[in-house]
Structure formats: structure tokens, C-alpha cells
C-alpha positions as CSV (number, residue, x, y, z in Angstrom):
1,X,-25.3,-10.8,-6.7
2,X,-22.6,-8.8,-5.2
3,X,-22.2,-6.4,-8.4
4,X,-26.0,-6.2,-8.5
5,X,-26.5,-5.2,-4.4
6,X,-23.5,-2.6,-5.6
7,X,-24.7,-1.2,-8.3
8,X,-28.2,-0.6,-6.3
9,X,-26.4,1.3,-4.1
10,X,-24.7,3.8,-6.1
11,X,-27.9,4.0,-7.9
12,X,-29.4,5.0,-4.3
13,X,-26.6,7.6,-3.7
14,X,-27.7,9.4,-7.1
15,X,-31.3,9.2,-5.6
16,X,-29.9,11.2,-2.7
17,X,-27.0,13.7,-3.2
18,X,-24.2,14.1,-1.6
19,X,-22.8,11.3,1.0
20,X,-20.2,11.8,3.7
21,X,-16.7,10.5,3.7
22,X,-17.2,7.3,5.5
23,X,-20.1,6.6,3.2
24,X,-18.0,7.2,0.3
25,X,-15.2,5.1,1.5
26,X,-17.7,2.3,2.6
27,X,-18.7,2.0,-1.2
28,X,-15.1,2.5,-2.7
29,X,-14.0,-0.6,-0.6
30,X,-17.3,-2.2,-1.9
31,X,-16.3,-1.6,-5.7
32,X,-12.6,-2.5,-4.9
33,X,-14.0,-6.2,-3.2
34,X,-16.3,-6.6,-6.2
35,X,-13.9,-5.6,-8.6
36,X,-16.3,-3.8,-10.5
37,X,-14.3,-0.8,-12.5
38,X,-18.0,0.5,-14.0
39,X,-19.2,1.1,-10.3
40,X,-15.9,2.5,-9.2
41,X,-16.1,4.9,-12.2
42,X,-19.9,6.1,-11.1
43,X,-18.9,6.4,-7.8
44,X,-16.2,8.9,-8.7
45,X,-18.9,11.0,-11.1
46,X,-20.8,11.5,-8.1
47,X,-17.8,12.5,-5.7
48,X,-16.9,15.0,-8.9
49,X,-20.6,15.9,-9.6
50,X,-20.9,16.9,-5.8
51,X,-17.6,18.3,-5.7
52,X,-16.7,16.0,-3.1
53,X,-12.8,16.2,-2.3
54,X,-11.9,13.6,0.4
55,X,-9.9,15.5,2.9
56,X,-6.9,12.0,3.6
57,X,-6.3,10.7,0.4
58,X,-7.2,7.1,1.1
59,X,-10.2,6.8,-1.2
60,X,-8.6,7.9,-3.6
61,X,-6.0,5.7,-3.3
62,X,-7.9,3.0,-2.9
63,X,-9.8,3.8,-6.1
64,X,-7.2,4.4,-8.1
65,X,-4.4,1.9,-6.5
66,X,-6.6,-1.0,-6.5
67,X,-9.4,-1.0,-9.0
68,X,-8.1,1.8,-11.9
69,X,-4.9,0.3,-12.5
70,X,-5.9,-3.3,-11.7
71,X,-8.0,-3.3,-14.3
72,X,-5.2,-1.7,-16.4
73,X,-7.3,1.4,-16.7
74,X,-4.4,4.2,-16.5
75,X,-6.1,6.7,-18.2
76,X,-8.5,6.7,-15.1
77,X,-5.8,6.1,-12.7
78,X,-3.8,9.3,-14.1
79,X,-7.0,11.6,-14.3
80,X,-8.4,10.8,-10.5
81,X,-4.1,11.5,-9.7
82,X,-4.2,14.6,-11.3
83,X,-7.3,15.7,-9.6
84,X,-6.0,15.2,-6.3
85,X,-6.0,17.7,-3.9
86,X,-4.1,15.8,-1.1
87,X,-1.3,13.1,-2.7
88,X,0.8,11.4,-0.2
89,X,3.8,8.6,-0.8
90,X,1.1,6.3,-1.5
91,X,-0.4,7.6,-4.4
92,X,2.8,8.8,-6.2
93,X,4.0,5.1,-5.8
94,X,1.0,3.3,-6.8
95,X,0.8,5.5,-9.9
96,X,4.4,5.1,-10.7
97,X,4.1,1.7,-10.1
98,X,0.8,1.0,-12.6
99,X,3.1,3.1,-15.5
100,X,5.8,0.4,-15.0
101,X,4.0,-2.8,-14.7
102,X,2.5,-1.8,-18.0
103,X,5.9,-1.3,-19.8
104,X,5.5,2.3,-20.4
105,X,8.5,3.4,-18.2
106,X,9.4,6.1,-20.8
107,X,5.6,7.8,-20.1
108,X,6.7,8.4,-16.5
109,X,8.2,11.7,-17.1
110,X,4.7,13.2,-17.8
111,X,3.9,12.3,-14.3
């Protein structure tokens, strides 16, 4: 039910444009509880399609920390990182960190 009550509301932020920050970090926190990676990922469409850049960097921390590389989805991780405009301790760790929990140590000089 949870997933469902998510997905309705990303589906109502399409219906109605940009959101502010604490709306935006309301439903990362939302897609980060229910796990759900899809959601997450069409959350972040809509940040990019309204050219929303968060001006602390802890949604996208939060996106890419605890639902991109949780659900071992680096690629995503990596791309949201290097689209960044604020990166702090936090986000260089939790990045370096996803690279070496997935054994690929000897990628981490791309970063």
C-alpha cells in the first residue's frame, strides 16, 4: 500500500510542476522508507526536468546514499554524484563507499 500511496504522489507532482525543497525532500525520504528505487528514479526526472538543484546536498544524499547504492544501482548513484552542484564529506564517502562494498575498488580512480 505504501509503494502505491507513493507512486500516487509523484504521479501528482507531474500533475503539478515544480515542488519546493521540503516537498522534494518529504518524498525522497518517502522513496528511501519504501525502498522503492523506480519512485526514487522518477522523483529525480522531475527535479532534472524542472531543473531543480537542491541548494544543501542532503537530498541528494539521501537519494543516492540510501536507495541508489542500496539497491546496488551505481550507475544511478555515480550519475546523480556527478550532477551535483553542492558535494560535501558525505556524498564523496557514501559514493566511495558503494564502489567498495561492490568490489570494484580499482573503478575508484574514475571518481
Amino acid at each position: 500500500m505504501a509503494k502505491q500511496n507513493l507512486r500516487q504522489a509523484i504521479d501528482f507532482l507531474y500533475s503539478c510542476g515544480l515542488a519546493t525543497s521540503d516537498s522534494y525532500m518529504c518524498h525522497v525520504l518517502f522513496c528511501v522508507r519504501a525502498n522503492d528505487f523506480v519512485q526514487a528514479k522518477r522523483l529525480q526526472s522531475h527535479m532534472q526536468l524542472h531543473l531543480f538543484q537542491p541548494k544543501v546536498s542532503f537530498i541528494h544524499n539521501h537519494q543516492h546514499l540510501h536507495l541508489f547504492t542500496k539497491c546496488g544501482k551505481l550507475s544511478y548513484a555515480r550519475d546523480l554524484f556527478d550532477n551535483m552542484t553542492h558535494r560535501d564529506i558525505y556524498s564523496w564517502n557514501s559514493l566511495l563507499s558503494a564502489y567498495a562494498k561492490l568490489g570494484l575498488v580499482e573503478d575508484l580512480c574514475t571518481v
